[in-house]
N, C-alpha and C positions, 0 to 999 in steps of 0.2 A: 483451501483445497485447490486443486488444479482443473480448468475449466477447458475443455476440446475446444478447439478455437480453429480447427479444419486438417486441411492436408496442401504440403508441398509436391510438387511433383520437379525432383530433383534434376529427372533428365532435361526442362525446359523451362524451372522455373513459375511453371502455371500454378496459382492458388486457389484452392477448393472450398467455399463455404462449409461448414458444418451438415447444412441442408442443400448442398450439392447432391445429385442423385445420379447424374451420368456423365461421364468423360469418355471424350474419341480420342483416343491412343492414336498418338501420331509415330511413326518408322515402326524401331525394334520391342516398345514395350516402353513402360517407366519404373522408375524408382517412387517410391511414394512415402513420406513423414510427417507423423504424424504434427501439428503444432497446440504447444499447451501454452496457456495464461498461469501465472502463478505469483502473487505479490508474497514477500513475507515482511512484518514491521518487526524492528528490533525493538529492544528496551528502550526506557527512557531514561535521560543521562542532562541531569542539570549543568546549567552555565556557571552559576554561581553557587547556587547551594545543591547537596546530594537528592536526588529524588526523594531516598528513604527518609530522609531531618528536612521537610520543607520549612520554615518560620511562617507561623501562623500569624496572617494579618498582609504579608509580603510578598511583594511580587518578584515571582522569581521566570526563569526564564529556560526552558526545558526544549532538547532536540530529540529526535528519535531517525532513523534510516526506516528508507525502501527500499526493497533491492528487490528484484524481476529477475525471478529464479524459474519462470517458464522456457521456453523455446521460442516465442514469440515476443516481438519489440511489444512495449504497451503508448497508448498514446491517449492522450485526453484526460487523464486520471483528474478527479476530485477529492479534496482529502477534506473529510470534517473531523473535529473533536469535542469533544462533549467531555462534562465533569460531570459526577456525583453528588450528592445535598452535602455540602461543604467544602468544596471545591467547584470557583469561580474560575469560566477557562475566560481571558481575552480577547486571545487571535486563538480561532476557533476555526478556520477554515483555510482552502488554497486550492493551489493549480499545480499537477506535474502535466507540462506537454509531451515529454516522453521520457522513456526508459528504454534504453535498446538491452535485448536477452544478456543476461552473468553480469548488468550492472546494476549498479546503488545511487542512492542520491540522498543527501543527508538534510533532514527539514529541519532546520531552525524557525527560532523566535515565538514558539508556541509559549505563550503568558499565561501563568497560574497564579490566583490566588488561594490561600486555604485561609477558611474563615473560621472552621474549627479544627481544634487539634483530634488526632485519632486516622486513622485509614480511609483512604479517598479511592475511586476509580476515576481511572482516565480511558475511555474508549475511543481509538483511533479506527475511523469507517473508509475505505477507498475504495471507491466507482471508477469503473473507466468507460468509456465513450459507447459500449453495448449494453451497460446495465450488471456487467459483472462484479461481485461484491467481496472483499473482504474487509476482515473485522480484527480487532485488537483489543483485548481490556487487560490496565496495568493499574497496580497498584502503586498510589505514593503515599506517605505515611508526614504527616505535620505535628511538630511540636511547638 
């Protein structure tokens, strides 16, 4: 979901906290925009083997995008991931320093193992630097 993240004030540039309460208008007035946070995660898309046919017992090696579809650059991001009871994740964790607004960034090297065969969740979690949160759960399937 998309999180208000403040106000631009285009004629000069000035930036507005969320919990801003008052602005002195300097000349003829401003223009004012609003700015949003917004992460979306794509699917996940194996290196070597399909997400959906993991081999079970084997590590395979899985990427997934981010891409900042808000108004606002994001900066500081944390990405975790977590598996399900039969799904063992490796690399489990990381850092985006940033994302400027309408771009993607493609995260490699997330390690999977699947210890049993059958439907797995994979949940991708990302915080950025105020506590704002979103969340992903994808399914991969091991035979």
């Amino acid at each position: 979901s998309y999180v208000f993240a403040g106000w631009e004030d285009e004629s000069t540039g000035v930036y507005l906290a969320p919990d801003d309460t008052e602005y002195a208008l300097e000349g003829n007035g401003a223009v004012f925009k609003a700015l949003w946070k917004k992460v979306d995660i794509s699917a996940l898309e194996g290196k070597h083997y399909d997400a959906s046919a993991l081999p079970v017992n084997t590590q395979a090696e899985l990427s997934f995008t981010v891409s900042n579809v808000g108004t606002e650059d994001l900066r500081s991001l944390s990405v975790d991931i977590e598996g399900s009871d039969g799904l063992t994740v490796l690399t489990g964790s990381g850092r985006i320093s940033f994302i400027r607004d309408g771009s993607s960034i493609t995260m490699t090297g997330l390690k999977v193992v699947a210890t049993e065969s059958g439907e797995h969740a994979i949940t991708v979690t990302i915080t950025d630097r105020d506590g704002d949160v979103w969340e992903k759960s994808f399914t991969v399937s091991a035979e």
